[in-house]
C-alpha positions as a Python dict, from the first residue, in 0.01 Angstrom:
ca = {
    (1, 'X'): (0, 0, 0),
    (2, 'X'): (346, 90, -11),
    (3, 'X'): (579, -70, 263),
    (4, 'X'): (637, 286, 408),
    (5, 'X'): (272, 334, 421),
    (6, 'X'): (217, -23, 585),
    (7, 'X'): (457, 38, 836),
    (8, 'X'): (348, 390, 940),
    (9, 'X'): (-10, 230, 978),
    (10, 'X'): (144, -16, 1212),
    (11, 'X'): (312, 236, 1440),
    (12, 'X'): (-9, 343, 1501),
    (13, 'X'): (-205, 70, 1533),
    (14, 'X'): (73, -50, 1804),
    (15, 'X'): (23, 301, 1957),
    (16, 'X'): (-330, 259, 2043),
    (17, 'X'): (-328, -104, 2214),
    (18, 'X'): (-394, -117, 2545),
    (19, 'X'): (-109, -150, 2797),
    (20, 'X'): (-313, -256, 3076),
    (21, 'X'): (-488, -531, 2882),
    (22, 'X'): (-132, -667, 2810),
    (23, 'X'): (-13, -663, 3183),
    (24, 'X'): (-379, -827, 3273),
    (25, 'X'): (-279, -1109, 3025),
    (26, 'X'): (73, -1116, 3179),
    (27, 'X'): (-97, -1133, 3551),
    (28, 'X'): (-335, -1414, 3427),
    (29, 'X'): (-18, -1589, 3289),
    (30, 'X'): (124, -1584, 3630),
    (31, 'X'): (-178, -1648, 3826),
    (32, 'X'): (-207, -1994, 3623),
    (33, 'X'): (182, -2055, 3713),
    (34, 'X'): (149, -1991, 4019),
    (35, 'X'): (-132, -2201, 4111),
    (36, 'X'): (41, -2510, 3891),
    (37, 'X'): (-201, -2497, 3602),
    (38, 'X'): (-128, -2533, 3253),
    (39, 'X'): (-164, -2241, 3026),
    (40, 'X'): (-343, -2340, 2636),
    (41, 'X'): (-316, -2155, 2357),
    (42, 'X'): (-489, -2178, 2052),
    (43, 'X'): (-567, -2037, 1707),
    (44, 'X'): (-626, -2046, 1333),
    (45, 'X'): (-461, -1923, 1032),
    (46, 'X'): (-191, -1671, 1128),
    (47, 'X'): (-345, -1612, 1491),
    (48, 'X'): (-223, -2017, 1543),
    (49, 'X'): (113, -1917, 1469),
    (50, 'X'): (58, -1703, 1661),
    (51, 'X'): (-63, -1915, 1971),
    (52, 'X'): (213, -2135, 1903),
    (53, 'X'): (491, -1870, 1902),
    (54, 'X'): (338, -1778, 2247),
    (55, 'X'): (399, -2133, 2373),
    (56, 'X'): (737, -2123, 2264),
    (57, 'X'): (818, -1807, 2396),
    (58, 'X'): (638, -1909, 2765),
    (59, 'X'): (832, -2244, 2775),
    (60, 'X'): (1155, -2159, 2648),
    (61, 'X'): (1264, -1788, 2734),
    (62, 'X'): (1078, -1708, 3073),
    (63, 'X'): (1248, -1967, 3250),
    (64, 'X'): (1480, -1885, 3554),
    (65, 'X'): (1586, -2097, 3861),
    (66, 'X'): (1466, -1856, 4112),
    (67, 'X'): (1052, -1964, 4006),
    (68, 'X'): (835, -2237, 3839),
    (69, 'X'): (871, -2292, 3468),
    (70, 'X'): (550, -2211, 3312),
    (71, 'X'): (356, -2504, 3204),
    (72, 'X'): (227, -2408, 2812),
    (73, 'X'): (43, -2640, 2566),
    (74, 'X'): (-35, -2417, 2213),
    (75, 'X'): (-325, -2664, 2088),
    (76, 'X'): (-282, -2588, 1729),
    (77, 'X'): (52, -2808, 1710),
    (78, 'X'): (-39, -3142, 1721),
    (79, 'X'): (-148, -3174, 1373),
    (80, 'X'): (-266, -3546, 1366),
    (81, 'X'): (-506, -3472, 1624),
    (82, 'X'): (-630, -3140, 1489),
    (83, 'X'): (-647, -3262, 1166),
    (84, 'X'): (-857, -3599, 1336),
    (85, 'X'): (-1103, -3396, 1547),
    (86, 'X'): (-1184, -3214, 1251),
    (87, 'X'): (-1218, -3497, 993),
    (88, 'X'): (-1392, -3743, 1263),
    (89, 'X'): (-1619, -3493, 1431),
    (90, 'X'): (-1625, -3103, 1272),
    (91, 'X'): (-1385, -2786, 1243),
    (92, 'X'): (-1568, -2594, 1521),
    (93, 'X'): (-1468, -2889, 1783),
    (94, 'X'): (-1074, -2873, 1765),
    (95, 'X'): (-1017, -2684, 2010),
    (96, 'X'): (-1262, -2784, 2272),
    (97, 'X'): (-1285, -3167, 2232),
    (98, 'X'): (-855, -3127, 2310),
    (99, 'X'): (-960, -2893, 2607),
    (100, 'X'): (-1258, -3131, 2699),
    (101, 'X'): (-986, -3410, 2814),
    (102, 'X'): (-735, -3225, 3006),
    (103, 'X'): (-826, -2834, 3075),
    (104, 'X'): (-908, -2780, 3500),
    (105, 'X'): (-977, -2481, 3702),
    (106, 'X'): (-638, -2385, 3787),
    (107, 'X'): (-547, -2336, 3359),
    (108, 'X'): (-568, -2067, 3162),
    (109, 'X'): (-662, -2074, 2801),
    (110, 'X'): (-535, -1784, 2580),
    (111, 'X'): (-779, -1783, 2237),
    (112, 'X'): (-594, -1619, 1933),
    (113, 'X'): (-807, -1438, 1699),
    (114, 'X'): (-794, -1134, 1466),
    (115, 'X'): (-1197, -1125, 1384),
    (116, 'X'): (-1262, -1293, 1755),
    (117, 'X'): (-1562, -1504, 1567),
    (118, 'X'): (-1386, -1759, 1522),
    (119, 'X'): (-1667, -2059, 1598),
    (120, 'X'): (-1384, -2302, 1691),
    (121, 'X'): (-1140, -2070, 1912),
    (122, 'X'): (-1561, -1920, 2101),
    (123, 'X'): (-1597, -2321, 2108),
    (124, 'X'): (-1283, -2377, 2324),
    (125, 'X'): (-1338, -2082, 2521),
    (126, 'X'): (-1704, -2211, 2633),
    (127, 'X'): (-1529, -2538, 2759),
    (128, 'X'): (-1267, -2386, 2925),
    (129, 'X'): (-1493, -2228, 3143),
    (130, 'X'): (-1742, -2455, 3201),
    (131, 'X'): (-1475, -2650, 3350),
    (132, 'X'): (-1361, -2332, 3548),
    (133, 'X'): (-1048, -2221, 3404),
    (134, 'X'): (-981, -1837, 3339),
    (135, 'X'): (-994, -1755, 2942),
    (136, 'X'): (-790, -1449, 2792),
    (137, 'X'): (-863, -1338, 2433),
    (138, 'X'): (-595, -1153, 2187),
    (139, 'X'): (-810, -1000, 1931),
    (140, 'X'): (-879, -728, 1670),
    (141, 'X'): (-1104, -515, 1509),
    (142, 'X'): (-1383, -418, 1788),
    (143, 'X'): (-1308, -742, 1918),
    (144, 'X'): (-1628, -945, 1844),
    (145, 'X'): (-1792, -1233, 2024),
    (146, 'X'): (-1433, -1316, 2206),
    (147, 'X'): (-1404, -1020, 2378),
    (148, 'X'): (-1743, -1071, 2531),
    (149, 'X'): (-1696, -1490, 2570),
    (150, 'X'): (-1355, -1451, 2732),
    (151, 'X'): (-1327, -1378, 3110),
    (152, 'X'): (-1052, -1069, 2985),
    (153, 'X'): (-953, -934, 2625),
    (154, 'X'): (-716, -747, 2502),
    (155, 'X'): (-816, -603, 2137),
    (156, 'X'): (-590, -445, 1883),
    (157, 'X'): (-825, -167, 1748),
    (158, 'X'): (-787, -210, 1363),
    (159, 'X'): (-958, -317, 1074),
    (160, 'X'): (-654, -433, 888),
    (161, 'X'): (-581, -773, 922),
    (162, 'X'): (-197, -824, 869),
    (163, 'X'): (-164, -567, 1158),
    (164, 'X'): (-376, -707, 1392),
    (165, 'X'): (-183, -968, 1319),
    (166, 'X'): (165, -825, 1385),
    (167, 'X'): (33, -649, 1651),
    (168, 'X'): (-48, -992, 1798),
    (169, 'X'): (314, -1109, 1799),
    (170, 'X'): (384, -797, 1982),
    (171, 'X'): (196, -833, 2240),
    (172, 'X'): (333, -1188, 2264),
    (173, 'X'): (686, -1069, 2308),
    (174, 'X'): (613, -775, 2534),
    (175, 'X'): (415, -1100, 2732),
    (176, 'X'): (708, -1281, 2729),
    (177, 'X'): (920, -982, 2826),
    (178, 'X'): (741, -913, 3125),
    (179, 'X'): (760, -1244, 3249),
    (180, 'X'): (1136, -1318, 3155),
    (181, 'X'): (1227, -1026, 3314),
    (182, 'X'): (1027, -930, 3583),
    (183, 'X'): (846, -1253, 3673),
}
């Protein structure tokens, strides 16, 4: 595909996502803040760049004097303990034996993923709300298992990959956006 091509297919693919899923994910964002939580995020592959670009962008560029900082924890960064869950115990558990110790009600756990059947990012999402916090997927394609695990989804209706994908980081900075500048 030529990068003309590529580009043109992105424009449209950013076209058709969903503005109101977007603000929903913005609104969860500051119902979490609000109510002191912590917000997670978490993914694999490019989708945990993802979720950690979306931490940096929460705790670093929303902040302003005249409201709470948000409180953001992308669980894909600590490496030794990924990389520990998933030697000691198995891949699927990353995410949800990290949630298991600290998520509560009050949190919000945003789950990353460009297929949404991810077994490990569904795994994190059951524990979050077992233990009663509000889930929010970011996902692709028709948005498999996550957008019917996750208490709200917004999907990025494609079937190619690296756009989902850079649709993703879109909808993290128009997230971050909203919040920086509007609150």
């Amino acid at each position: 595909m030529a990068v003309a091509a590529y580009f043109a297919e992105l424009g449209g693919v950013l076209g058709c996502v969903a503005a109101p899923g977007v603000e929903r994910l913005v609104d969860q964002i500051r119902r979490a803040r609000d109510a002191g939580g912590m917000i997670y995020t978490l993914g694999n592959g490019g989708s945990a760049a993802t979720a950690s670009h979306l931490a940096l962008d929460l705790a670093k560029n929303t902040r302003r004097p005249d409201r709470p900082n948000l409180r953001v924890f992308a669980l894909t960064d600590n490496v030794g303990l990924l990389t520990a869950w998933a030697n000691d115990a198995h891949f699927e558990e990353v995410f949800a034996a990290q949630l298991d110790a600290v998520v509560r009600a009050d949190d919000l756990v945003v789950a990353i993923s460009a297929s949404g059947n991810s077994k490990n990012v569904l795994a994190g999402v059951r524990i979050a709300r077992t233990a009663g916090a509000r889930t929010f997927g970011v996902t692709g394609y028709d948005g498999g298992r996550l957008a019917r695990e996750a208490d709200d989804c917004v999907i990025v209706p494609s079937q190619n990959m690296q756009a989902i994908e850079d649709a993703h980081l879109a909808i993290v900075h128009g997230v971050m956006c909203a919040l920086r500048d509007v609150g």
